[in-house]
Every structure is written in structure tokens, then in C-alpha cells.
C-alpha positions, 0 to 999 in steps of 0.5 A, a space after each residue: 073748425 072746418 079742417 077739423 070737420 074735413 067736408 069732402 067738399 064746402 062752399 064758401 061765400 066771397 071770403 078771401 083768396 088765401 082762406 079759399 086757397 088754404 082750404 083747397 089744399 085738404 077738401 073740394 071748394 068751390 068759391 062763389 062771389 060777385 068779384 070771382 077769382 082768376 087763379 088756378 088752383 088744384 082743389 079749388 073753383 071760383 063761380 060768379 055768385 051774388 050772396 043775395 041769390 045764391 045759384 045753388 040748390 036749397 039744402 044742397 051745401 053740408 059745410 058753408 062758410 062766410 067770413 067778413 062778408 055778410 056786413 058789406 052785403 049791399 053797401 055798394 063797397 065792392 060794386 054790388 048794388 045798395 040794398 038797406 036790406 042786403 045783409 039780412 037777405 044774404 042771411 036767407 039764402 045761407 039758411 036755404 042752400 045749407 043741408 040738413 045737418 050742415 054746417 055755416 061759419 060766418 063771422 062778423 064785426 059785433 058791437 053793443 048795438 046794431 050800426 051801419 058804418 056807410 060804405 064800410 060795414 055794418 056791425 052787429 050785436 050778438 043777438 040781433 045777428 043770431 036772430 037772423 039765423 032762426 032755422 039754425 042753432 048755434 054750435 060755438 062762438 069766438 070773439 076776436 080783437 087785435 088777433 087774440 081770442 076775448 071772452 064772450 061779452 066783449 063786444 059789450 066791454 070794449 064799446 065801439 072797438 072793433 071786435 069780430 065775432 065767429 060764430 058756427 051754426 047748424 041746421 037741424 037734421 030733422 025738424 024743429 030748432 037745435 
């Protein structure tokens, strides 16, 4: 999806090193996380940032990504601080950073139920976690098990099985939702 959508330049929310150095090879990132990178790579910056404050300025990002993150936002796993609350605030701050007709690709482990696994990572029912976005509308979604794409409802169909959910989501150009 974002190569398809080729941002000039997208910003990207503690996601791993090889996406940030892939998408470095065809558009400007710059890569923010609490953990930042110490590689030197043509295309690509890695800043200190928290997805709990994000140092940049609201409605300023057109293409935003976090994949595999938000679920560990505030569990204490890769040294941040424990926050009951952590996920649904870095949810926030995607929402306020990301531009008028921007676009945010985020993806998380998506369950029957909402759950906390402690220390590991939380899972999310589909529509507790689009609730968490209400400034923005879904675009597309994709569920994923064992690397192959499943039908939507999968996180109902295989119970507790880890299946992660991607999901693309869009702020409005003008007001109002959708």
C-alpha cells in the first residue's frame, strides 16, 4: 500500500528496521522510536520518539505507518514505561500528527475479544480497535495467519490463534468522518 501510494516522504512509528530500510530504497522516512536505529542508510532517519508523545507537529504527517507496534505501547517489553493505557494513547497521537487526507497503516494481533497477554502484547477485537481511531475512516483491511491473507472474521473463526490484522485508515480532507 505505500509503495503504491509513493508519499514523497512517511513516517513511520517503531516498526522494524528491514520495513524502514525497504521503504527508504523509493521515499523519504524518517524512522521515530523509543529504541532509534544506529544505521546509515541513503533515504532514511532514525529520530528518538515515544508513540506516546510524538515530536511532531499535529496534522503535519500525509503517510504514517505502525506495524506490530501499538500492542506493546506501555507494557514495559522494550524498556518504556508501564502504562494500563499506553496503546489507546499512542492511538492519539497517530490521529493528531497525521494531515488532512493522510494516510495511517497500522497493524495489530486481532482476537475474538480484547486481552492483554503481560509483557508481550495486547490483542484486539476488530471493533474495539477501529474504535480507537474515531477521527479517521477505514480504507482496507487484511488478516493474516501463518503468512497467508484470511478472510475477514478470522480473528472470530480461529479463537485465540494468532492472527494480525492490517488495517489502512484515513483522516478526512475537510470535516466530518469518512
Amino acid at each position: 500500500k505505500i509503495f503504491a501510494a509513493h508519499p514523497a516522504f512517511h513516517v513511520d512509528i517503531g516498526s522494524t528496521a528491514l520495513l524502514v530500510g525497504v521503504l527508504a530504497q523509493f521515499t523519504a522516512v524518517c524512522s521515530l522510536d523509543i529504541r532509534p536505529l544506529s544505521v546509515k542508510l541513503a533515504g532514511l532517519s532514525a529520530c528518538r520518539g515515544s508513540g506516546l508523545s510524538l515530536p511532531l507537529a499535529s496534522g503535519s504527517v500525509k503517510s504514517l505507518s505502525s506495524l506490530c507496534v501499538l500492542e506493546h505501547i506501555g507494557l514495559g517489553r522494550y524498556g518504556d514505561p508501564l502504562d494500563p493505557a499506553g496503546s489507546n494513547r499512542a492511538t492519539c497521537e497517530l490521529q493528531r500528527v497525521l494531515a488532512p487526507g493522510g494516510d495511517l497503516y497500522v497493524s495489530v494481533p486481532v482476537e475474538d475479544r480484547d486481552r492483554t497477554y503481560f509483557n508481550a502484547h495486547r490483542a484486539f477485537s476488530v471493533p474495539s480497535f477501529l474504535a480507537k481511531f474515531p477521527e479517521l475512516a477505514l480504507v482496507d483491511s487484511a488478516f493474516v495467519q501463518n503468512h497467508r491473507v484470511c478472510a475477514p472474521g478470522a480473528e472470530l473463526a480461529y479463537g485465540r490463534r494468532m492472527v494480525v490484522g492490517l488495517f489502512h485508515l484515513r483522516r478526512p480532507r475537510t470535516g466530518g468522518r469518512g
